[in-house]
C-alpha positions in Angstrom: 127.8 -27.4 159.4 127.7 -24.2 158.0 131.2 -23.6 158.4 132.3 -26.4 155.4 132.8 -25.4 152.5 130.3 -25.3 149.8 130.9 -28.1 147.8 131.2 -30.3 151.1 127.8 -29.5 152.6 126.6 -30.3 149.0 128.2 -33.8 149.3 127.0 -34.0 152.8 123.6 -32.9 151.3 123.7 -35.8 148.7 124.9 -38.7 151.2 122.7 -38.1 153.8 119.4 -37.8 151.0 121.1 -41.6 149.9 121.4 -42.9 153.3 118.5 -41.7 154.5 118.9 -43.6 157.5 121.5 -40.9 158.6 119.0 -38.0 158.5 118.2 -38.4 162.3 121.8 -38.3 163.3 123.0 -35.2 161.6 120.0 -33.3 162.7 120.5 -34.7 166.5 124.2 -33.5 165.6 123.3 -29.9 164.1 121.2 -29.1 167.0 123.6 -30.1 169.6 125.7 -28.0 167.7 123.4 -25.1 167.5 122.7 -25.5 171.3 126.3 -24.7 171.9 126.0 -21.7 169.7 122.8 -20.4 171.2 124.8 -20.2 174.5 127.6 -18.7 173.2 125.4 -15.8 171.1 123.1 -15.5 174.2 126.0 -14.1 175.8 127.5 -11.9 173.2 127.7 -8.4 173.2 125.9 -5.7 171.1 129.6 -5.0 169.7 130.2 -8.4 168.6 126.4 -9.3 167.2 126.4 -6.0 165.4 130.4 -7.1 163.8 129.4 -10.2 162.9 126.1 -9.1 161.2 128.4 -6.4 159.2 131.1 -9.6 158.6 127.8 -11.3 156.9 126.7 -8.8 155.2 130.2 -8.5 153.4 130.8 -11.5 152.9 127.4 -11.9 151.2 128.6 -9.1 148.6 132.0 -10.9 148.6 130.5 -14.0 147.3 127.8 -12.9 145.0 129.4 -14.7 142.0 129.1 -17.7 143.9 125.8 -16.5 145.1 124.1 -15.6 142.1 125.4 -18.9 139.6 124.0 -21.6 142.6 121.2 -19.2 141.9 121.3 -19.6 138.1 121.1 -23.6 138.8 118.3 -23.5 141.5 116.3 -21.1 138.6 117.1 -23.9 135.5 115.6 -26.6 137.7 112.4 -24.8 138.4 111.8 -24.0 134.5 112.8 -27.3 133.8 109.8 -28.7 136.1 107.8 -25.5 135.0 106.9 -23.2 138.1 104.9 -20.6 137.5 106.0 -16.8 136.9 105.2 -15.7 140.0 107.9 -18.9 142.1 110.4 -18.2 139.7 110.2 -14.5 140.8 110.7 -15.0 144.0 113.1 -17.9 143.8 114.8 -15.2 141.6 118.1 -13.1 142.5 120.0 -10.8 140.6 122.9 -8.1 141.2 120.1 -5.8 142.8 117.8 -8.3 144.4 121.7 -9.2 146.4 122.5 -5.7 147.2 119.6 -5.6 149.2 119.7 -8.6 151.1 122.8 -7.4 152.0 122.1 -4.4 152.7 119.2 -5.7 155.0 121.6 -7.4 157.3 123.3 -4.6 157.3 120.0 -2.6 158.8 119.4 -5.1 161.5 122.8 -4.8 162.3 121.7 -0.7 163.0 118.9 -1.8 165.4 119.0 -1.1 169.1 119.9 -4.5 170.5 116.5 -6.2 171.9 118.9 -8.3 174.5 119.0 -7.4 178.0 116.0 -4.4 178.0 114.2 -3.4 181.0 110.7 -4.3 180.2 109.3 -3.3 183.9 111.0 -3.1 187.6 108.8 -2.7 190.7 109.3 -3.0 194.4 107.2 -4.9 196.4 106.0 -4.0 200.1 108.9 -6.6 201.8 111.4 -4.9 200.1 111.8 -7.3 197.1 112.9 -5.4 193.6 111.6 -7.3 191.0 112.6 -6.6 187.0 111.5 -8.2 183.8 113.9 -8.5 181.5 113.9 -9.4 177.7 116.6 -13.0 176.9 117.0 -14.6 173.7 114.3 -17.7 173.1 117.6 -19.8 172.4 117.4 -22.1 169.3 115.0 -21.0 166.8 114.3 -23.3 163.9 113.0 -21.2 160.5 110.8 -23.8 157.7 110.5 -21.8 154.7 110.0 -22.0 150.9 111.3 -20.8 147.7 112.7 -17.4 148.9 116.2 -17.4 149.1 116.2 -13.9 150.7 114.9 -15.8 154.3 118.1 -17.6 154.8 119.8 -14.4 155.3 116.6 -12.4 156.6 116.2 -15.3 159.2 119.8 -16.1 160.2 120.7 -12.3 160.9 117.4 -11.6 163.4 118.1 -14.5 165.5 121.8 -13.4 165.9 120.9 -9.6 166.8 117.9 -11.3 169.0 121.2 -13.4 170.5 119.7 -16.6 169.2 120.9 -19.7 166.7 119.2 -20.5 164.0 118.2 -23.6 161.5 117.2 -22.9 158.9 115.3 -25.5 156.8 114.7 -24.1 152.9 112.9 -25.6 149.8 114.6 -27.8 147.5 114.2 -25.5 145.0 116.4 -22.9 146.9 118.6 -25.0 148.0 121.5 -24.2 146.3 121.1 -20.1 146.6 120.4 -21.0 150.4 123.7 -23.2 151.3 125.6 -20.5 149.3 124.2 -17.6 151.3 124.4 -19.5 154.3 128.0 -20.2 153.8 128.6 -16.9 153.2 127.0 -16.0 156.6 129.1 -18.9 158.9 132.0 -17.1 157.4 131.2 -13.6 158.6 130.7 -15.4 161.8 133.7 -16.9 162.4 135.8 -13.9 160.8 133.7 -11.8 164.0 134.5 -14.2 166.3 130.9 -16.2 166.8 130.3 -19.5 166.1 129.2 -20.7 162.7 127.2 -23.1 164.4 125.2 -19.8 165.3 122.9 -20.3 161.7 123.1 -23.5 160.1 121.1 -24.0 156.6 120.0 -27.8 156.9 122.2 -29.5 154.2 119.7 -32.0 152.9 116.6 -31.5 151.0 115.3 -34.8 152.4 111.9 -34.0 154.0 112.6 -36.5 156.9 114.4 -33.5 157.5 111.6 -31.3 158.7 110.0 -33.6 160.7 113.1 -34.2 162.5 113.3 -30.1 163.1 109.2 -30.8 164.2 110.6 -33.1 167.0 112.5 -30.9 168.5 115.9 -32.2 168.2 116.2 -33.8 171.1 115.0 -30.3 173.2 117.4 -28.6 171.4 114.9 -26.4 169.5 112.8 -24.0 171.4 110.4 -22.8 168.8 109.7 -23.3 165.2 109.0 -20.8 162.6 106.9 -22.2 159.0 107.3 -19.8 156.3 105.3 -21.1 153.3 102.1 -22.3 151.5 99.1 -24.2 153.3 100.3 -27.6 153.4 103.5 -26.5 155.2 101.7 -24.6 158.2 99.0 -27.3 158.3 102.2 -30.3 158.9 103.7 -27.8 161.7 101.4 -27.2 163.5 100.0 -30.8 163.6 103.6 -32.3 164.0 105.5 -30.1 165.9 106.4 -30.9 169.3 107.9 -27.5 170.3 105.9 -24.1 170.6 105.2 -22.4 166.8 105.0 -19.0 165.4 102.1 -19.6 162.5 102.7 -17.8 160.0 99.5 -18.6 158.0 98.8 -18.0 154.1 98.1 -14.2 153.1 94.4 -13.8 151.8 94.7 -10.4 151.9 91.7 -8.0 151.1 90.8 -4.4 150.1 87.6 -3.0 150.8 86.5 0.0 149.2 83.8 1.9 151.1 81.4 4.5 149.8 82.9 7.3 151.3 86.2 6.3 149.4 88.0 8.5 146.9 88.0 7.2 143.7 91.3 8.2 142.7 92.9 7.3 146.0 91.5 3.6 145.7 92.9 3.1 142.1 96.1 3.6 143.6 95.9 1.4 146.4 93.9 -1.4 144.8 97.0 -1.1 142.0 99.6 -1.1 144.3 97.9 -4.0 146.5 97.8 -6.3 143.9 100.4 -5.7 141.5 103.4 -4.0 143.4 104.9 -7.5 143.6 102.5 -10.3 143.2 104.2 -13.0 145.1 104.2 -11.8 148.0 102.4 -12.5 151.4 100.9 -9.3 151.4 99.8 -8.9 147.9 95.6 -8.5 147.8 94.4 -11.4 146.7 90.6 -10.1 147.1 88.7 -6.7 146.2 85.6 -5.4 148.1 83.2 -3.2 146.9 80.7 -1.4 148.8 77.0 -1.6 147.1 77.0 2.2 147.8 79.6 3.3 145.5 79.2 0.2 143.0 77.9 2.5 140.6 80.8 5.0 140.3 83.8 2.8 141.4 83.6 -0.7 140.8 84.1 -0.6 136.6 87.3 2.2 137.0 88.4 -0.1 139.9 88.1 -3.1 137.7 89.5 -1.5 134.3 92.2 -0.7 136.1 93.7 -3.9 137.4 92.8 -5.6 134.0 94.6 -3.0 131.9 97.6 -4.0 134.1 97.7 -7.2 133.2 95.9 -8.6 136.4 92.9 -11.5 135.8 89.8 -10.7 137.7 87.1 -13.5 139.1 84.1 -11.9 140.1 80.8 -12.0 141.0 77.6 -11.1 139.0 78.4 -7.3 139.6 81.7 -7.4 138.7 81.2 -9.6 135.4 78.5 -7.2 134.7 80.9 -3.9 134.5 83.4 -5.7 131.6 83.1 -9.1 130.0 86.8 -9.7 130.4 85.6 -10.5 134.3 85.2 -14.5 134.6 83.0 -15.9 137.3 84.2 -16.5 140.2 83.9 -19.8 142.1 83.5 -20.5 146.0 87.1 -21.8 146.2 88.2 -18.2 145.2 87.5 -16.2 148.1 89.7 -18.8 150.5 92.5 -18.5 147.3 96.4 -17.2 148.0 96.6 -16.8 144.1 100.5 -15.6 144.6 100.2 -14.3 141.1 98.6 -11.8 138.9 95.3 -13.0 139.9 92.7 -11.1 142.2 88.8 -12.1 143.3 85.9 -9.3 143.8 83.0 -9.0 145.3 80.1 -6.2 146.0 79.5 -6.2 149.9 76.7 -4.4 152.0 78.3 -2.0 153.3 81.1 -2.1 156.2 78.6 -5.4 157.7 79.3 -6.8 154.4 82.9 -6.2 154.4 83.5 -7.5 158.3 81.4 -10.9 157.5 83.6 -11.8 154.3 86.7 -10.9 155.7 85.8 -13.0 158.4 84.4 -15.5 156.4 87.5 -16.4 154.0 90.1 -14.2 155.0 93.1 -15.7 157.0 94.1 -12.9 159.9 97.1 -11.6 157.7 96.3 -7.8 156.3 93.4 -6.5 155.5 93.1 -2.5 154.5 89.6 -0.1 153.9 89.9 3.0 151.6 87.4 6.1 153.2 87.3 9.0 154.2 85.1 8.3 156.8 86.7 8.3 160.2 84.3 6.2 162.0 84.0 3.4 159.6 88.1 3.3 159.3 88.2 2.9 163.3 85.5 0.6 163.3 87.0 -1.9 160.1 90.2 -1.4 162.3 88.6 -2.6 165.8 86.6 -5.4 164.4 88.7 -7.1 161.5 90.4 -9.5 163.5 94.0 -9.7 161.5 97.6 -8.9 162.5 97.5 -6.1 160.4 95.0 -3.6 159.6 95.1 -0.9 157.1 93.3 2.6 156.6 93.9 4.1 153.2 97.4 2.2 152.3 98.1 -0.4 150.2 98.2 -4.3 151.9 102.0 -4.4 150.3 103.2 -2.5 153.9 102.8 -5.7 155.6 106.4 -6.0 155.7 109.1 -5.7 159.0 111.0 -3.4 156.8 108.2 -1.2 156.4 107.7 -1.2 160.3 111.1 -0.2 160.6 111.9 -3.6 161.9 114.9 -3.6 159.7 113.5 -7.0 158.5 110.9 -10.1 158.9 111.4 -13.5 160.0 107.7 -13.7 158.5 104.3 -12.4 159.7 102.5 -14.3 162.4 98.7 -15.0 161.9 98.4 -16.5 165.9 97.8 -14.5 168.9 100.1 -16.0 171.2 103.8 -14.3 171.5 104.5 -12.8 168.6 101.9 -11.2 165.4 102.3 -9.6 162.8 105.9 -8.2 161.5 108.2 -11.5 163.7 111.5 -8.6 163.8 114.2 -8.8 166.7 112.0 -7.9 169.3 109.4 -10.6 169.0 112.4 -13.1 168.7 113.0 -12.4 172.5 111.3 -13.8 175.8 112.5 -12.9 179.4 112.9 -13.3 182.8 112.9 -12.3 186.2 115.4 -10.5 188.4 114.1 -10.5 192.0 117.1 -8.4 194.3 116.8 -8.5 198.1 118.2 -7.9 200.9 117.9 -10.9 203.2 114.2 -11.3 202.8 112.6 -15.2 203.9 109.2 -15.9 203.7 107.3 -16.5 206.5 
């Protein structure tokens, strides 16, 4: 599918969203198609994934115009049904914002290739030599929202991880999503692959997605949702095939007594207003009761001066008047915006008990100088990632050196945190004998 041309997977698009009684055949059809890929990518060599990710990355630079006007459309229609600042920043692309998602294909193509490692080997007492070996998963099937940068994100690990992808975007992405995926079924075929390999669902029909839950027939080995609430909560109720969560990020920040106030500025700052719309922005602030005194009103000051609306609690109203109460709904809230919740806690106790409370297994960082508290936040905050005196904004599989994300997964089975190549793998057994029966 992703090999047509633009314009026809638009028309494909539009008919299949009018007939919708066609939706279950073209999925059926784009994951027997995909199937056919993933056994054709499964195979490939580190040569040709890493030639085909380069063909991509060109050919998304080659068709930037193209790129950046469906982009232009996508961004009119979500003014025109008014999205907040913080969607249409990151439904948003520009010259830059293109160079780098170029340029991210470009690093995963750099990776060592997760295919075909030697996870363990051991010989048993009969003789047997048994290895573990890491294969692709096969068909992977990506559910995400208004980022546009996914589609190519998303596509390029499951290639380097020698799998296929579908790829299901928003309807308000759609157009910057078919246009990068066309741009990526090109550098496909011009390496040699399959387009087939990543296919961007042509349709913004939500019959769509459950179609993907279903599992195609088997021809979808694991689902990956990459949104808001109500997208997570339908996967993993619906979905038929094993899922990667990738839960909402309620981020926190707690700053303990022994923290230095200048350091904690700069992280609280950074955590919250680096980029707002992000996953791992902090949505809330802790304050230990210990250090209220000296570092909740700086702490405060400075994320209001920045422009960032603070909901507090009685403490926190009571160090600035521009502080509005906060409610109970707050401390569960993703705000997504320039938004953030705080709270005086009892201590590290404190701290743990909220975190565990409202917080959503995402990120989570403490600011101390205190050793022993920092190990013990980090032992007993149950999230995929944990922080000691950096910003929550390094929840990112670039910032791992992953090269990039597929998302970050909130479960504990398989994969957590950072979802890069390597979590995009599985494996098997090689068992070599030498004549060996058992008795």
């Amino acid at each position: 599918m992703s090999g047509l041309p633009l314009a026809e997977q638009v028309n494909a698009a539009e008919a299949a969203s009018v007939a919708g009684a066609d939706i279950p055949a073209l999925m059926n059809e784009i994951g027997r198609r995909a199937r056919q890929a993933a056994r054709r990518v499964g195979l490939a060599t580190a040569e040709e994934k890493n030639a085909a990710l380069m063909a991509m990355a060109a050919r998304i630079r080659g068709r930037s115009g193209a790129i950046l006007a469906a982009n232009a459309e996508d961004l009119a229609e979500a003014r025109a049904k008014g999205q907040t600042p913080a969607f249409i920043d990151r439904l948003t692309l520009d010259p830059n914002r293109l160079e780098e998602i170029a340029a991210a294909v470009e690093s995963i193509a750099r990776l060592p290739d997760p295919v075909g490692r030697l996870l363990a080997r051991f010989e048993r007492p009969n003789g047997l030599l048994i290895e573990r070996v890491s294969t692709p998963l096969g068909v992977i099937g990506v559910i995400f929202e208004s980022r546009p940068n996914v589609t190519a994100d998303a596509g390029a690990l499951c290639l380097k991880a020698g799998n296929a992808a579908i790829l299901r975007t928003g309807s308000e992405s759609f157009r910057t999503s078919l246009a990068i995926a066309e741009a990526m079924g090109e550098g496909l075929m011009q390496a040699g692959l399959p387009a087939d390999a990543i296919v961007l669902v042509p349709t913004r029909d939500r019959a769509a997605v459950g179609a993907m839950l279903s599992g195609l027939g088997g021809n979808i080995d694991v689902i990956v949702p990459r949104g808001g609430k109500s997208l997570v909560a339908r996967v993993q109720e619906e979905a038929r095939v094993p899922v990667f969560a990738h839960l909402e990020g309620i981020c926190h920040v707690f700053v303990h007594e022994k923290a230095d106030l200048d350091m904690a500025r700069r992280i609280v700052l950074n955590a919250k207003m680096r980029r707002t719309g992000i996953c791992g922005s902090a949505e809330t602030l802790l304050v230990d009761r210990a250090c209220a005194a000296t570092h909740l009103k700086p702490l405060i000051s400075t994320l209001l001066e920045a422009g960032c609306a603070v909901r507090g609690d009685e403490a926190a109203q009571a160090v600035d008047p521009r502080v509005t109460p906060a409610k109970e709904e707050d401390w569960r809230t993703e705000y997504l915006d320039a938004i953030i919740s705080a709270r005086v806690v009892d201590g590290l106790e404190g701290a743990i008990a909220h975190i565990e409370a409202f917080g959503s297994h995402h990120t989570d960082s403490i600011v101390t100088d205190d050793a022993a508290a920092a190990e013990r936040f980090m032992a007993e905050v149950d999230s995929a990632i944990v922080l000691h005196n950096a910003s929550t904004q390094f929840a990112d599989g670039g910032e791992f050196g992953f090269g990039a994300e597929i998302g970050i997964a909130t479960g504990r089975m398989h994969a957590r945190g950072p979802v890069g190549v390597e979590q995009l793998t599985s494996f098997k057994y090689r068992v070599l004998g030498s004549g060996q029966t058992r008795p």
